[in-house]
Structures are given as structure tokens and as C-alpha cells.
VEXDREN-2710 file (C-alpha; in Angstrom, 1 decimal):
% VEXDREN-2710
k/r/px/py/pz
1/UNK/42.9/-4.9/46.8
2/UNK/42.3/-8.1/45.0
3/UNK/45.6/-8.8/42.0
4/UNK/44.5/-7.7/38.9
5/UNK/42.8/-10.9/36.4
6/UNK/42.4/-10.4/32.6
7/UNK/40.2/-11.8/30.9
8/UNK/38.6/-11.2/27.4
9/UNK/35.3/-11.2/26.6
10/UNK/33.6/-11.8/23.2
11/UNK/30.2/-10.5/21.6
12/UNK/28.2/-10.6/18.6
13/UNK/24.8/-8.8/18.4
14/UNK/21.9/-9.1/17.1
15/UNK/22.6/-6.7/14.3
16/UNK/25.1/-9.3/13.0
17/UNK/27.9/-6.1/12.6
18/UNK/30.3/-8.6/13.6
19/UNK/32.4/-10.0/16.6
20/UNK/33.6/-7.4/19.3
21/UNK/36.7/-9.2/21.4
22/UNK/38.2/-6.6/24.4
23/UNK/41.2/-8.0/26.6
24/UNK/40.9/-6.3/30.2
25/UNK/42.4/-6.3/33.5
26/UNK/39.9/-5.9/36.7
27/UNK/40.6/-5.3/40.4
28/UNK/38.5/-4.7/43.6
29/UNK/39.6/-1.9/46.2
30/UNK/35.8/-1.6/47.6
31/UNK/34.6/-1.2/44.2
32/UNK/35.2/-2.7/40.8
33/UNK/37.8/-1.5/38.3
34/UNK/38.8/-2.3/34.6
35/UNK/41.8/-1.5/32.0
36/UNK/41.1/-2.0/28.6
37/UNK/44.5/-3.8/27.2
38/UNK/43.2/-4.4/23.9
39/UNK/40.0/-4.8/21.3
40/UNK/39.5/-5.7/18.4
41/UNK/36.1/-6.3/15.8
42/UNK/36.4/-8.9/13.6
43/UNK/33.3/-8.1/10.9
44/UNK/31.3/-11.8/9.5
45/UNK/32.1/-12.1/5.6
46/UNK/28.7/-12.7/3.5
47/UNK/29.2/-16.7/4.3
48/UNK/29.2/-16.4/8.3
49/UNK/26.2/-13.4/7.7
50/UNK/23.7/-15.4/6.1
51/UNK/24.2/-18.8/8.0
52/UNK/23.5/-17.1/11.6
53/UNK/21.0/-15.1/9.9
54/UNK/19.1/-17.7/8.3
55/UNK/19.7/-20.5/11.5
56/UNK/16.4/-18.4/12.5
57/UNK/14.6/-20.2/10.4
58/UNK/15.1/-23.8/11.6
59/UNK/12.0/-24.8/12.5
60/UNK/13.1/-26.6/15.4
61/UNK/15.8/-25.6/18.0
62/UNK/17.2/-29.0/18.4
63/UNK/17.7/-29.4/14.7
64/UNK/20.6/-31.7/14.3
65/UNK/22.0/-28.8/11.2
66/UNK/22.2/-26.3/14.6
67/UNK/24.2/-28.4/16.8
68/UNK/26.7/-28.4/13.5
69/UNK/26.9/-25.0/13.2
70/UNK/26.9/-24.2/16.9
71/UNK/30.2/-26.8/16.6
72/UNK/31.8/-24.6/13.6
73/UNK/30.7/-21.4/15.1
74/UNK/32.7/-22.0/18.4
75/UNK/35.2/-23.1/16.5
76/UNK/35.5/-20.1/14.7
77/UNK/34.8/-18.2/17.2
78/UNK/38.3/-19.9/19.0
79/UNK/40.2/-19.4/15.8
80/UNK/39.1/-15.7/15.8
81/UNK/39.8/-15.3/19.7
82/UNK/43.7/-17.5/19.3
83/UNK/44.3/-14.4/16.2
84/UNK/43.4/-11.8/18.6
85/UNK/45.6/-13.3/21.4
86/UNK/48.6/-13.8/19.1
87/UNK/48.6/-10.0/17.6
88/UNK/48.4/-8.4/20.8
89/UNK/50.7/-11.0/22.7
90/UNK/47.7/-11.6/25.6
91/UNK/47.8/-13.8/28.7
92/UNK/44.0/-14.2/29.6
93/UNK/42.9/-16.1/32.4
94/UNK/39.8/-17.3/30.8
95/UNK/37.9/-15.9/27.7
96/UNK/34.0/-15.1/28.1
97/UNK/31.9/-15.4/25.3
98/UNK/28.1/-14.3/24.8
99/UNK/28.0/-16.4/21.4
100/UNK/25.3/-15.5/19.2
101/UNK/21.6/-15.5/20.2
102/UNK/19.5/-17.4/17.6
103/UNK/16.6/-18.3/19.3
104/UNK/15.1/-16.1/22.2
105/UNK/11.6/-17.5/23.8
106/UNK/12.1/-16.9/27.8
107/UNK/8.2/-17.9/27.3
108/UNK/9.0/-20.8/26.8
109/UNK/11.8/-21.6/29.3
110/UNK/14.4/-21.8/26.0
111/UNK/17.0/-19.0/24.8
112/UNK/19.7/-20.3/22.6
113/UNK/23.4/-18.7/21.9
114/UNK/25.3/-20.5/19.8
115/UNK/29.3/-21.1/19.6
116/UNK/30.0/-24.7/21.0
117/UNK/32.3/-23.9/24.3
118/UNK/34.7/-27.0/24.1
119/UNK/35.4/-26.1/20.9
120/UNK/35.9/-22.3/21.4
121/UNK/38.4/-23.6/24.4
122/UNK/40.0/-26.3/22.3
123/UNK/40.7/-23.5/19.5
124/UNK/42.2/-20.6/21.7
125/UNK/43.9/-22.9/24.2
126/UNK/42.2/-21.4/27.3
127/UNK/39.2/-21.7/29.8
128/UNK/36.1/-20.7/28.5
129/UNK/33.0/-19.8/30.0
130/UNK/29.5/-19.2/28.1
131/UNK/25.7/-20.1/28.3
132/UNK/25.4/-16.9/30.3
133/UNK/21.3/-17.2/29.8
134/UNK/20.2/-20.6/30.4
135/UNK/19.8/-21.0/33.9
136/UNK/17.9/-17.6/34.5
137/UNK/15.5/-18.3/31.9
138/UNK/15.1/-22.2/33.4
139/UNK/14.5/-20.1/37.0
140/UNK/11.4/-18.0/35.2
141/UNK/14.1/-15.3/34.2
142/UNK/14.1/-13.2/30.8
143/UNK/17.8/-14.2/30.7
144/UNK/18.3/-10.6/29.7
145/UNK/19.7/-7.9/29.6
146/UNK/22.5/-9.7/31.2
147/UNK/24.6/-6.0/31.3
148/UNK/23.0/-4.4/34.0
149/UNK/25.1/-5.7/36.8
150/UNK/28.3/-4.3/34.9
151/UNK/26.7/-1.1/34.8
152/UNK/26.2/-1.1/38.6
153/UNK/29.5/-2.2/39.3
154/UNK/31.3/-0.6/36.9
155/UNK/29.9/2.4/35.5
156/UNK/28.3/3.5/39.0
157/UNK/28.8/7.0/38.0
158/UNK/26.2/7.2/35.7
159/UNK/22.6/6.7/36.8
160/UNK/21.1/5.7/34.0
161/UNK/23.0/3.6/31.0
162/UNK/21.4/2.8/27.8
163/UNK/22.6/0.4/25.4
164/UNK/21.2/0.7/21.6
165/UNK/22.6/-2.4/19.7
166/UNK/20.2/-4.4/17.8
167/UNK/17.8/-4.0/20.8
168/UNK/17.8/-0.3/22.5
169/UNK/18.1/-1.6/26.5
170/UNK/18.2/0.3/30.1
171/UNK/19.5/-0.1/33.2
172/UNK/19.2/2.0/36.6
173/UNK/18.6/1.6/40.2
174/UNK/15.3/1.7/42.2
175/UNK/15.6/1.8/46.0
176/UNK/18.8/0.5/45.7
177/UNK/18.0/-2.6/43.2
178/UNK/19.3/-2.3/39.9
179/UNK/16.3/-3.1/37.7
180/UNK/17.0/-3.3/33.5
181/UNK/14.8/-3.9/30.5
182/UNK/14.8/-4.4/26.4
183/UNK/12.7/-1.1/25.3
184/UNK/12.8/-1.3/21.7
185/UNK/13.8/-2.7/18.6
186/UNK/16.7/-0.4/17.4
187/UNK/19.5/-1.7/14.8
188/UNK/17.9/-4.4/13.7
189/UNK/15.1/-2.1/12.1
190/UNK/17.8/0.6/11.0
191/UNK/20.4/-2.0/9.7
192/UNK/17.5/-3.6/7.5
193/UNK/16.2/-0.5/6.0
194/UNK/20.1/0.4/5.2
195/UNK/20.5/-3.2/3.8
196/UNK/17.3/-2.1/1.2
197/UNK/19.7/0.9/0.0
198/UNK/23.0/-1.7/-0.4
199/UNK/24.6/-0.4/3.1
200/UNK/25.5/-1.7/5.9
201/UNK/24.3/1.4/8.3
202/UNK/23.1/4.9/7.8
203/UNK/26.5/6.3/8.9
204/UNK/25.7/9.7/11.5
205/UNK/21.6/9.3/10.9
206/UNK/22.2/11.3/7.7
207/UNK/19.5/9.2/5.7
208/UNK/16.9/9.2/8.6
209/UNK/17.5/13.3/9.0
210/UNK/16.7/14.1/5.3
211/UNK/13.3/12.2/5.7
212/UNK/9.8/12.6/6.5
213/UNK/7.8/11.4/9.4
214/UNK/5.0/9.1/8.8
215/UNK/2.9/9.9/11.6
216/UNK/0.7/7.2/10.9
217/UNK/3.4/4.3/11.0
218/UNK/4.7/6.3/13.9
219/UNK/1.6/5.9/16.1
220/UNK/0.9/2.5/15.1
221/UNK/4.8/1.9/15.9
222/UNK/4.2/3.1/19.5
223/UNK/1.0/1.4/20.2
224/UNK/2.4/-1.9/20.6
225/UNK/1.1/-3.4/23.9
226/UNK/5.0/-4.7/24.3
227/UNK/5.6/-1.3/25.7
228/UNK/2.7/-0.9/28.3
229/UNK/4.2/-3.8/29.4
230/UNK/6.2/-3.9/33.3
231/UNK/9.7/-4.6/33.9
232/UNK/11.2/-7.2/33.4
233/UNK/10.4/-7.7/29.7
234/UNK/12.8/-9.0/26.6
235/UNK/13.1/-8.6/23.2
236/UNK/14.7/-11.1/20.5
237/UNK/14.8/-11.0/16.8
238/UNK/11.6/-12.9/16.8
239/UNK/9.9/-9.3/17.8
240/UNK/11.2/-7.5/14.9
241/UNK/10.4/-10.4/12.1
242/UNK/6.5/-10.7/13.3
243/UNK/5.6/-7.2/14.9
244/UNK/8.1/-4.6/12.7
245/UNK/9.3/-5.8/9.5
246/UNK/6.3/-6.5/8.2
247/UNK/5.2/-2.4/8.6
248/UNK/8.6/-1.5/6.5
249/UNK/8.8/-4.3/3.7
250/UNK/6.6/-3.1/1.6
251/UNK/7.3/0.0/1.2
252/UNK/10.2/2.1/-0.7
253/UNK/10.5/5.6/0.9
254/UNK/13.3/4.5/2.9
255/UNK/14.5/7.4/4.1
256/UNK/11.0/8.4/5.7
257/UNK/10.8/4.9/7.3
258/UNK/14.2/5.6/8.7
259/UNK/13.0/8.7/10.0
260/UNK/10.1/7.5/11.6
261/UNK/11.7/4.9/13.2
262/UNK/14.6/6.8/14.8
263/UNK/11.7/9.2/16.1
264/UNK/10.2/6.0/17.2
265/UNK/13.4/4.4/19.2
266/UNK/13.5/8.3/20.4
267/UNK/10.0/8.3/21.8
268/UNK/10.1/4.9/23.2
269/UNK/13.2/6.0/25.1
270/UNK/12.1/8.9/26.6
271/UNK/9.2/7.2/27.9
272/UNK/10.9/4.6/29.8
273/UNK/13.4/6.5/32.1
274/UNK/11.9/10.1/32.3
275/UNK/10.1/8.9/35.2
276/UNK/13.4/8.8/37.4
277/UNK/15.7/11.8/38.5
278/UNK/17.4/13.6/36.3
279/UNK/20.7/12.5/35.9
280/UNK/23.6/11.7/33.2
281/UNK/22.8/9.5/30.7
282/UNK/25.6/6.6/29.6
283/UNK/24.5/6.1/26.1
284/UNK/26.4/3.6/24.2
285/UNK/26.2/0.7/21.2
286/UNK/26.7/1.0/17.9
287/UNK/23.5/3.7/17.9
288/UNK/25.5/6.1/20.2
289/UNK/27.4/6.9/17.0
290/UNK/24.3/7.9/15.2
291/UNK/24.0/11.6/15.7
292/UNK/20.8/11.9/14.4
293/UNK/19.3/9.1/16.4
294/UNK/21.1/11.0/19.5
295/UNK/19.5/14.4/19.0
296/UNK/16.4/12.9/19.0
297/UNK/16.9/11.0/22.1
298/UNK/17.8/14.1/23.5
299/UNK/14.8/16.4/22.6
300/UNK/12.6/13.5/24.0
301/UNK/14.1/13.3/27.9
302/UNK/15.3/15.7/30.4
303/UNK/18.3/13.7/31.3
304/UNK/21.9/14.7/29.6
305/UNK/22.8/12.6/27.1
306/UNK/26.6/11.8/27.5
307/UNK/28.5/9.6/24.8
308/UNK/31.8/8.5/26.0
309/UNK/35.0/7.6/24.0
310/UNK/34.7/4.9/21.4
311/UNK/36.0/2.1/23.2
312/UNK/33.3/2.3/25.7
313/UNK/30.9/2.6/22.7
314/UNK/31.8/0.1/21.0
315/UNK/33.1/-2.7/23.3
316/UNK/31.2/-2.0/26.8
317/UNK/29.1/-5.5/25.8
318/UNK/32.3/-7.4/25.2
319/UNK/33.8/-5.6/28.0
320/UNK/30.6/-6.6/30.5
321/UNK/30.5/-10.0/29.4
322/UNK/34.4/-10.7/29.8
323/UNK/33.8/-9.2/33.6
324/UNK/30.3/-11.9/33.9
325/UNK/32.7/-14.4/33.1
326/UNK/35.1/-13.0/36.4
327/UNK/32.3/-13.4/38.4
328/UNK/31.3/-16.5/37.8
329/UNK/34.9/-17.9/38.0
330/UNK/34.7/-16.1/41.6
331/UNK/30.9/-17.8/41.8
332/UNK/29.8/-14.5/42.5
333/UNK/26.1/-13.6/41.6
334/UNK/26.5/-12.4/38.0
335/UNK/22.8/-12.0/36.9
336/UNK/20.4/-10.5/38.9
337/UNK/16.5/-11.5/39.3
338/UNK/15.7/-8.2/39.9
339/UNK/16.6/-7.3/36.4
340/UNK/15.7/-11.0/34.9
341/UNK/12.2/-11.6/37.2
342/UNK/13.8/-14.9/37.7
343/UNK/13.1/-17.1/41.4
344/UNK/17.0/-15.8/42.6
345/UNK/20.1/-14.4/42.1
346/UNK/22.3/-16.4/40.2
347/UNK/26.4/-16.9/39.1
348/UNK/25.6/-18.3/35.6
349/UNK/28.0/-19.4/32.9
350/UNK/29.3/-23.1/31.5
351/UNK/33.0/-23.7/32.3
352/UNK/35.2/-26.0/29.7
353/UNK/38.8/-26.3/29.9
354/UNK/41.3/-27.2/26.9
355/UNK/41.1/-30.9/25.8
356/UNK/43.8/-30.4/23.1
END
């Protein structure tokens, strides 16, 4: 058995909820293992929300106004991880950090999370290691999902395991190759329409289960080539501002949109993994708490829908991503081309040690 490491790994989503932090211990017997010592979500105040949500809008990804925020954003981000340190008296090993996607254009050979490395390692005092995208997507890899290889190796007790953040996302394994892809805009959509009513969420579904389907936005939701579309495929927030938002701004019947698109995210779902055995279902993200959004995931597949505790719900990203971060201090493979569609295997992740 391998002595136990802890590390603690940091995420922010695309749904800009806010910055998940987990400290965990992991060991090898013959197969992987994890303790959750600690978590934490520390939520962006109006200031942090806006700038990350506007940095979208640069016109160019080398603008000289994101290198400055990717510099106060990993400082922050250091400042927010020494906090979480000091209140629960950790000793990580190294911290991994996802950062926070702004641009996503594997297209183009280009994905950008920012949060500066050096100065997330200067801040919190220990090793650091980010960038987990760059090199798949510069092999001819999506650079995403990344998660997949921690479901494999650490939730190998569940088939299947779905992840609705921002971006609804699968993994499983085909002839023994795990094999993972975005299938949907989820949060994003939900989170806007919420926004449009002055909250944050629709807390359980109960907005989206008192409205009315739209059939017609429905089918036109679903006919999006995106989802004819083979494995491996991505999604960014570039997807939901040309191909989705413009079908719900201009309308005001919320709580029908809402409706149709949870019966959308449901559909879309279904679709992708009902043609595999049925088996349990690992759903978790901030959607697993969304009752309604599970129900109707559930009337749309054969598979049985489990939703675990709320640690795993909540921080199985930050969880993953701190264990990515193990890997690639072991420079073992830690993103997988057979997810990615990237030339090979790769351990990915920029290392930076304290300077001050």
C-alpha cells in the first residue's frame, strides 16, 4: 500500500456558483482510495461574478486586461485556498486547481482557465499544479471532460457517472476504455432563467415543475446537430451564448422555459447512455440536488438513478481534480485520449513551487 498523500483540489464551474476547495487523503492497495478531510465553498461576491463573467467578452484571448486578471484571480484564488488551510489546520502536499475556464475552442487548438499558478503558490505557500487542459487540446484533444479517469479509478462501482454542473457530462467504459463526453447545456441555461426571476437557482426544480412544456422550443432544443454528433465532443459557454440563449431571452414565461429545458437536459440524457447495460447511475453536480430535474432523468432511462451524500455531490469535481493533480506529481497518465480524442495518453498539469 502506497502512504497516504493529501492534497486539495480547487474548482469553479461554469455556472460561476462559486469556488469548491476539498482536502483529501488518497492511497493505492490495487485500487485507488480517498478520505475527505475537509471542504469548503467559498461563493464570488457580485465584483468577482461579473469580471469572470464578462472576461468572455474580450475579444481577444491574449488581451493584455486577461493576463491581469488571470494574475489577481490566482492570487485570490491562493488567498482563498491559505483561509481554507488555516481554519481547518491542513498540511497538503500540493494544491490542484482547475481555475476558471473562460475561453473553450478545442477547434482551435486553444482552451483557457484562468488563475495565474505562481501566484496561487506564492499566496497559499505550497506546490501548485494547474493548466490541466492545454496539452490535450495542443495533441487534437477536447481537453475535456477531464473527470472521467477519477470516475474509473475512484468510483468504479458505478457504471455509469453523470456530472450536471454548468454542462451535464458522462462517463463509462466500452470494452474496457473509459470513454466520456459534454451532453448538454445544463446550469448555465437553468441558472440564467433563475437570474431573470432575481435568484440564484430554482432550489428542488419547484419553478420548472409548476410550468408548461413548449413542445416547440423543445424539439427545436433537441434538434441541434451537436447531439448527432460522436464521442469525443465538448461544450464551453460559447455553446450556450450562440446556440441557447438566444431561444430564452426574449421571452418571459420563465417558468415554462424552465420546464422545457429540464425536459430537454432529461431527454438529452437518456439518449446518450440508454444504449449501454443497465446499471446504477452516479449522478452528481449541483443538478443532482434538483429533484425535479432528477425525476425527469429518471422517467427518460432505464438505468437507477442513485444520488449519493452531499459531499460527493457537491465536491466530486474538486475532489477529481485534487486526485489529477496526484497523478501528475506521480507522472502518471491523468487524462485519457480515449475520452479527449487526443494523439495519446497524457500526465498533464503545470507545476510552480513557492517563490515567497
Amino acid at each position: 500500500m502506497t502512504s497516504k498523500t493529501n492534497v486539495i483540489g480547487l474548482m469553479s464551474g461554469s455556472s460561476l456558483d462559486g469556488i469548491d476547495l476539498v482536502d483529501a487523503d488518497f492511497w493505492f492497495d490495487g485500487i485507488w482510495h480517498f478520505d475527505i478531510i475537509a471542504k469548503d465553498n467559498v461563493d464570488y461576491d457580485e465584483t468577482w461574478r461579473h469580471r469572470l463573467a464578462d472576461a468572455f467578452n474580450v475579444r481577444t484571448p491574449h488581451a493584455t486586461s486577461l493576463r491581469q486578471l488571470d494574475l489577481e484571480y490566482g492570487r485570490f484564488l491562493g488567498q482563498v485556498t491559505k483561509r481554507f488551510i488555516d481554519k481547518f489546520h491542513l498540511k497538503p502536499e500540493i494544491v490542484a486547481s482547475h481555475g476558471h475556464t473562460i475561453f473553450h475552442r478545442p477547434q482551435e487548438h486553444y482552451t483557457l482557465q484562468i488563475g495565474d499558478g505562481q501566484a496561487l503558490a506564492n499566496e497559499c505557500g505550497v506546490t501548485v499544479i494547474n493548466d490541466f487542459r492545454s496539452e490535450d487540446v495542443l495533441k487534437g484533444g477536447q481537453g475535456a471532460p477531464l473527470v472521467p479517469i477519477g470516475d474509473k479509478l475512484l468510483f468504479s462501482t458505478y457504471p455509469i457517472c453523470l456530472n450536471i454542473g454548468g454542462i451535464a457530462n458522462v462517463s463509462y467504459d466500452i470494452d474496457n476504455q473509459r470513454i466520456a463526453y459534454d451532453i448538454c447545456i445544463a446550469n448555465q441555461a437553468l441558472n440564467y432563467l433563475s437570474n431573470r426571476l432575481s435568484l440564484p437557482y430554482d432550489k428542488d426544480g419547484i419553478i420548472a415543475s409548476g410550468g408548461t412544456i413548449d413542445y416547440q422550443l423543445l424539439a427545436t432544443l433537441n434538434s441541434h446537430h451537436f447531439y448527432s454528433q460522436k464521442y469525443p465532443k465538448s461544450l464551453g459557454r460559447e455553446f450556450f451564448e450562440e446556440n441557447i440563449k438566444p431561444l430564452l431571452e426574449n421571452r418571459d414565461d420563465i417558468a415554462n422555459l424552465m420546464a422545457t429545458f429540464v425536459e430537454h437536459i432529461a431527454i438529452q440524457i437518456g439518449q446518450s447512455i440508454d444504449n449501454q447495460p443497465v446499471a446504477k447511475l452516479l449522478v452528481t453536480g449541483g443538478g443532482a440536488k434538483n429533484k425535479y430535474l432528477v425525476e425527469r432523468i429518471q422517467a427518460h432511462t432505464r438505468h437507477q438513478v442513485v444520488v449519493p451524500s452531499d459531499d460527493i455531490i457537491d465536491y466530486k469535481e474538486a475532489l477529481v481534480f485534487a486526485f489529477l493533480g496526484l497523478l501528475r506529481k506521480r507522472n502518471e497518465i491523468n487524462v485519457l485520449r480515449s475520452v479527449t480524442g487526443a494523439e495519446s495518453d497524457s500526465s498533464s498539469g503545470k507545476i510552480f513551487h513557492p517563490t515567497i
